[in-house]
C-alpha positions in Angstrom: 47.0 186.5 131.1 48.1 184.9 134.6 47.8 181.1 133.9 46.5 178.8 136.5 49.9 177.3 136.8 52.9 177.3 134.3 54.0 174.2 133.7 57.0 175.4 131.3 58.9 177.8 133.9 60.1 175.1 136.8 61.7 173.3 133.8 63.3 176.3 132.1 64.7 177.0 135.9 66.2 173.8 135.6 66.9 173.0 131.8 70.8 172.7 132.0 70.1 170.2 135.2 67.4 168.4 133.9 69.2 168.0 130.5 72.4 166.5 132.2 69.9 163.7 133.4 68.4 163.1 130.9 71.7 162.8 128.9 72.9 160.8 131.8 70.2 157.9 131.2 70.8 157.9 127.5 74.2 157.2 127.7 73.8 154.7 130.3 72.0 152.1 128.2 69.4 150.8 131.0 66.1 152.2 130.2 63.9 149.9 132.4 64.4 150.5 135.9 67.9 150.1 137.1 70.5 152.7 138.9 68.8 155.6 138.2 65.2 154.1 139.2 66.8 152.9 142.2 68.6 155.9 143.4 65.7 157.8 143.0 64.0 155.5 145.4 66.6 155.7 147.7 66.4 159.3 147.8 62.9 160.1 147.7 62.2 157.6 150.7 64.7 159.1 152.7 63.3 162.9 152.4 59.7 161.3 153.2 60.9 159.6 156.1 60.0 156.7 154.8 62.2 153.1 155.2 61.0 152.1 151.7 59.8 153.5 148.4 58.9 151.5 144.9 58.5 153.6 142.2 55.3 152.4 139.6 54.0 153.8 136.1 51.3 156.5 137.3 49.7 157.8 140.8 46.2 155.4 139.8 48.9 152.3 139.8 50.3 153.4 143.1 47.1 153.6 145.2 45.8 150.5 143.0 48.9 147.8 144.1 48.8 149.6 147.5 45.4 148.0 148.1 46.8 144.5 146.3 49.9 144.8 149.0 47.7 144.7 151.1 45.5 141.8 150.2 42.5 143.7 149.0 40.1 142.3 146.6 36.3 141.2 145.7 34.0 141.3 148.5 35.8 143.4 150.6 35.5 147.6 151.4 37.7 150.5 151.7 36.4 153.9 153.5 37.2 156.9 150.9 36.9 160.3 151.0 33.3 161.5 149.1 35.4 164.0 148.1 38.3 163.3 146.0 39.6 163.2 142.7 37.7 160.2 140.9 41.2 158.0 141.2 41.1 157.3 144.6 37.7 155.5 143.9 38.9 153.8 140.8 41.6 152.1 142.5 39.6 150.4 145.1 37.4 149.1 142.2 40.4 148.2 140.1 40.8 145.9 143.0 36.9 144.4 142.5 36.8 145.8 146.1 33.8 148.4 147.3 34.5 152.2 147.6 32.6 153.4 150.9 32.5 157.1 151.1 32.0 159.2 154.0 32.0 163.0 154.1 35.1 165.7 154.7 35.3 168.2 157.2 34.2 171.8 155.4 37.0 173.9 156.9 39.6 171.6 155.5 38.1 169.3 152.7 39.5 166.1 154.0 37.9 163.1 155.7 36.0 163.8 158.6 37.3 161.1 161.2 34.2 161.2 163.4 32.1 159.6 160.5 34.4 156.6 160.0 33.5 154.3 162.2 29.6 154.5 161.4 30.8 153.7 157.7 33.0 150.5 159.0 31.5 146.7 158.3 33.0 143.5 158.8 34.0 143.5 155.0 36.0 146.6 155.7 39.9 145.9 155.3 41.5 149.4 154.4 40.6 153.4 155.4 41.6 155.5 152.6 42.0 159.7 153.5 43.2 161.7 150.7 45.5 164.6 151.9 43.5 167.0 149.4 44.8 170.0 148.4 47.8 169.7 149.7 46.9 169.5 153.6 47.2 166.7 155.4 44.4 164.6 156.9 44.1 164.2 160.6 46.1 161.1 160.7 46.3 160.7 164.7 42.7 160.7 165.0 42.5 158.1 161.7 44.9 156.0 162.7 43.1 155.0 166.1 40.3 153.9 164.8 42.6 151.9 162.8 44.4 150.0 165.2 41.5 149.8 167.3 39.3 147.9 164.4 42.1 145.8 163.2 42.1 148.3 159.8 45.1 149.2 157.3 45.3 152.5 156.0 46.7 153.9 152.9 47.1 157.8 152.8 46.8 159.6 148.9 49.5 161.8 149.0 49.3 162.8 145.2 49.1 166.7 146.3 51.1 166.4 149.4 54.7 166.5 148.7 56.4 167.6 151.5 53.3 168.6 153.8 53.9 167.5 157.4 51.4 166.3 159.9 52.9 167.5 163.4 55.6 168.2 162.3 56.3 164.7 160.9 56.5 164.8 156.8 53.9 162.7 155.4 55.4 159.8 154.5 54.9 156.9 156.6 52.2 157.6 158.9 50.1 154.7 158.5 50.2 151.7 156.6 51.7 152.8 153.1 51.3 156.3 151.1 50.4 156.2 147.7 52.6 159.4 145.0 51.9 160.7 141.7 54.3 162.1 139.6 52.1 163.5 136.9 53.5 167.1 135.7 51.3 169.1 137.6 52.2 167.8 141.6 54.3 169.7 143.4 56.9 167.1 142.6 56.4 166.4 139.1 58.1 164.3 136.1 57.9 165.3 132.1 55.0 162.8 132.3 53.3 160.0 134.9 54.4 158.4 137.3 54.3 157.0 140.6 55.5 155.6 143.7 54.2 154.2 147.4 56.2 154.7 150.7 56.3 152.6 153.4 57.4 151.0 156.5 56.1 147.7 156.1 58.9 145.6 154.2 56.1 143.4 153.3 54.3 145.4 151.5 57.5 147.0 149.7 58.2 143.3 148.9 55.0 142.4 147.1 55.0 146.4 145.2 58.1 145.1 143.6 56.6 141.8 142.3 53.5 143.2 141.2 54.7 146.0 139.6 57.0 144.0 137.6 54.7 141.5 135.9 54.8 139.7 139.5 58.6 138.2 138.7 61.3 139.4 140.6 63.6 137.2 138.9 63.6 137.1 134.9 61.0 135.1 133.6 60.0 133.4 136.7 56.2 134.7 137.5 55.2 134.3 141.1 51.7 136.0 141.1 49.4 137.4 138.3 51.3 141.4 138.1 51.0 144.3 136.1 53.4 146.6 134.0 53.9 149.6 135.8 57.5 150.7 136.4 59.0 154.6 136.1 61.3 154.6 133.4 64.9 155.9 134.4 64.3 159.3 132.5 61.1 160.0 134.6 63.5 158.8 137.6 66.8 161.0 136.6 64.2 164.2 136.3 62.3 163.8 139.7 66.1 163.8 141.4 67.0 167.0 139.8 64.2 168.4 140.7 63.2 166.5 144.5 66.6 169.0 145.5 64.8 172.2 144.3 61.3 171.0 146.1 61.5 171.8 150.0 62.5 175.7 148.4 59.4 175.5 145.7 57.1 174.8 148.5 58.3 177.9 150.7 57.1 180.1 147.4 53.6 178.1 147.4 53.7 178.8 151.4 54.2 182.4 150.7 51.4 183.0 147.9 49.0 181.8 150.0 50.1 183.4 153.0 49.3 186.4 150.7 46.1 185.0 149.7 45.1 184.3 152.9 45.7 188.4 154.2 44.4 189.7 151.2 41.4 187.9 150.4 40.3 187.7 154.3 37.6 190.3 154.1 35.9 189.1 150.8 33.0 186.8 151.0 34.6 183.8 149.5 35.2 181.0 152.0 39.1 180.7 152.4 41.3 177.4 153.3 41.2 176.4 156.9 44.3 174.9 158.2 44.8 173.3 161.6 47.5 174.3 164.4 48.9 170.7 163.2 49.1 171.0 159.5 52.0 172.4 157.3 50.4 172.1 154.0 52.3 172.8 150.7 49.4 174.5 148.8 49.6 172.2 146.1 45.9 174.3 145.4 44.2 177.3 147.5 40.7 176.4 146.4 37.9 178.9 147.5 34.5 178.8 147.8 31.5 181.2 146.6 27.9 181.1 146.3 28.2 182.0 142.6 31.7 180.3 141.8 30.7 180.0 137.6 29.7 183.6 137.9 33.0 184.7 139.8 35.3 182.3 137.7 34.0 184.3 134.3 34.5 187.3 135.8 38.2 186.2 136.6 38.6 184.9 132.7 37.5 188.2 131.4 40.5 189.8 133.7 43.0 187.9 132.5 43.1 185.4 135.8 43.1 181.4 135.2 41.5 179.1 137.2 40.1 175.3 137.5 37.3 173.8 139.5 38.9 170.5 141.8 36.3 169.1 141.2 33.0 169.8 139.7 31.5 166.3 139.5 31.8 164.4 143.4 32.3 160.5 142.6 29.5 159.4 143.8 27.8 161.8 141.3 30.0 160.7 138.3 28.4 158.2 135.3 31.4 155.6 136.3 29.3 155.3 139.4 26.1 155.5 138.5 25.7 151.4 139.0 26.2 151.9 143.0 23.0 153.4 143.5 24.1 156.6 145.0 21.0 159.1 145.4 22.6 162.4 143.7 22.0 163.8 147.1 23.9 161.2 149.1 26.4 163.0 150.1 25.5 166.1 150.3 28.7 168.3 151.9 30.8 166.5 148.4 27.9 168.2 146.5 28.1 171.6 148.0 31.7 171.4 147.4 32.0 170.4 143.9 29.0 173.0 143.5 31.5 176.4 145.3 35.0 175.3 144.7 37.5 177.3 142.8 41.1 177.0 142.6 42.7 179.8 142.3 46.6 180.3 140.3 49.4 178.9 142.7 52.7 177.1 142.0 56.5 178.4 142.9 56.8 179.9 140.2 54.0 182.2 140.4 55.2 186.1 141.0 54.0 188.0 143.7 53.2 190.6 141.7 50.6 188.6 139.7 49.4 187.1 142.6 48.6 190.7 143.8 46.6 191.4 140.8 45.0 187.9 141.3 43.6 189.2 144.3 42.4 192.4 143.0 40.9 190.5 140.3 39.1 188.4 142.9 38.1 191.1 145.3 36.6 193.3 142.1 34.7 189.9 140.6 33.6 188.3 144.5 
């Protein structure tokens, strides 16, 4: 069996490492934030090019004080992808804030641009693109719309580790970038976690209070704040393993390279990626007409795979209060409907990922 990713083998690569941190914090005494926390703040901003980084519980907690940083709350919007992982929703409503989605581009699954500004109203305060998959959203072309409308933006870079938007990592392009940690990411912790980047001092400034039951100093509350730190073992792990990322991300780079040659003249609808994008394949999703049909096919040969996603937001019962028609959105739809994400991670040989694609070309 060739498992959709192995979650075991980056860690076995790394056990003496990872063990040596971990032993590190346990002898140190300070499990709540502290040096460890702090130096992997340090270190992560710097490799994202960022001039800040605060480090929070989980990836939902990220993108959720994000949009507090920046003032949002009840009564007021915030563009999203329709096409997304539910958390990029939840967060805006976590705020009491409005989730406004407008439709991806096919070719590359993220938010079309050209759509935004027909979605913007004067309660609009924030424009949310996911960099889905591991590709980054056209930023550029987001970012002037932006500027021009007086509108923050707050990138989800939960799959995006590394990918760089012209050549620039993502990081810092607009207002803040929102992390998560959890296991699976190309940069992943032994469980959740978190973090936002940024260049705005401000909004680093207020992360820290509100992440911290809104005190910065002991016992002295300024705000109304949450719980959401990552704990120094979390913290020592993502170091050891932030050095190993820029080469685990050449490996994903190369598997899908492979993907890419050997699965061109099937009829499944491949990845497109722009002459600006550098992703880091945190998934090579696929499309087919008869994706269930193709997916049991691959499960009888021994080849895992996941469906990201098979329910659009807008579709999901969490959501059913909005109103949405089921057919609202209807690209989401035919998305979540033909999506399949085929086995990819650095650790992934390239002699099972031949067999994947013989198993795909014999199934599709």
């Amino acid at each position: 069996m060739i498992p959709f990713l192995d979650l075991k083998a980056p860690h076995v690569e790394l056990r003496e490492e990872i063990a040596e941190a971990i032993a590190r914090v346990v002898d140190s005494g300070w499990y709540i934030l502290g040096p460890e926390v702090d130096a992997f703040e340090a270190e992560y901003a710097q490799w994202c090019g960022a001039a800040h980084c605060v480090s929070v519980a989980n990836g939902l907690d990220a993108l959720h004080l994000a949009l507090r940083a920046m003032e949002v709350g009840p009564g007021d919007e915030v563009i999203v992808p329709s096409n997304t992982y539910i958390a990029t929703w939840l967060a805006v409503s976590q705020c009491g804030a409005t989730p406004v989605p407008v439709e991806p581009v096919e070719g590359t699954y993220n938010l079309d641009p050209s759509l935004i500004e027909a979605a913007i109203t004067p309660r609009t305060r924030v424009i949310l693109p996911v960099h889905l998959y591991g590709q980054p959203a056209d930023m550029d072309a987001i970012l002037v719309i932006a500027r021009k409308r007086g509108l923050r933006v707050l990138e989800d870079g939960a799959q995006a580790h590394g990918a760089r938007y012209k050549g620039t990592r993502i990081g810092g392009h607009g207002d803040a970038v929102a992390w998560s940690f959890y296991p699976g990411k190309n940069l992943g912790a032994l469980g959740d976690g978190g973090a936002v980047t940024t260049n705005d001092p401000t909004i680093a400034d207020r992360l820290r209070v509100l992440r911290n039951y809104g005190s910065r100093v002991k016992y002295v509350n300024e705000v109304q704040g949450w719980n959401s730190r990552l704990d120094p073992v979390q913290a020592a792990v993502l170091r050891v393993k932030l050095k190993h990322l820029d080469a685990w991300n050449v490996r994903r780079a190369a598997i899908a390279r492979q993907y890419l040659d050997g699965l061109a003249a099937t009829d499944l609808v491949l990845p497109e990626v722009p002459a600006w994008a550098e992703p880091v394949w945190h998934l090579f999703v696929v499309r087919h007409a008869q994706r269930d049909a193709l997916q049991a096919k691959l499960t009888e040969a021994g080849v895992g795979s996941l469906i990201h996603y098979p329910i659009p937001p807008h579709r999901q019962a969490a959501y059913a209060e909005a109103g949405f028609a089921p057919d609202a959105f209807p690209v989401a739809s035919r998305m979540a409907d033909a999506v399949l994400s085929l086995p990819m991670g650095p650790h992934l040989h390239m002699d099972d990922a031949a067999r994947v694609m013989e198993a795909v070309r014999a199934a599709a």
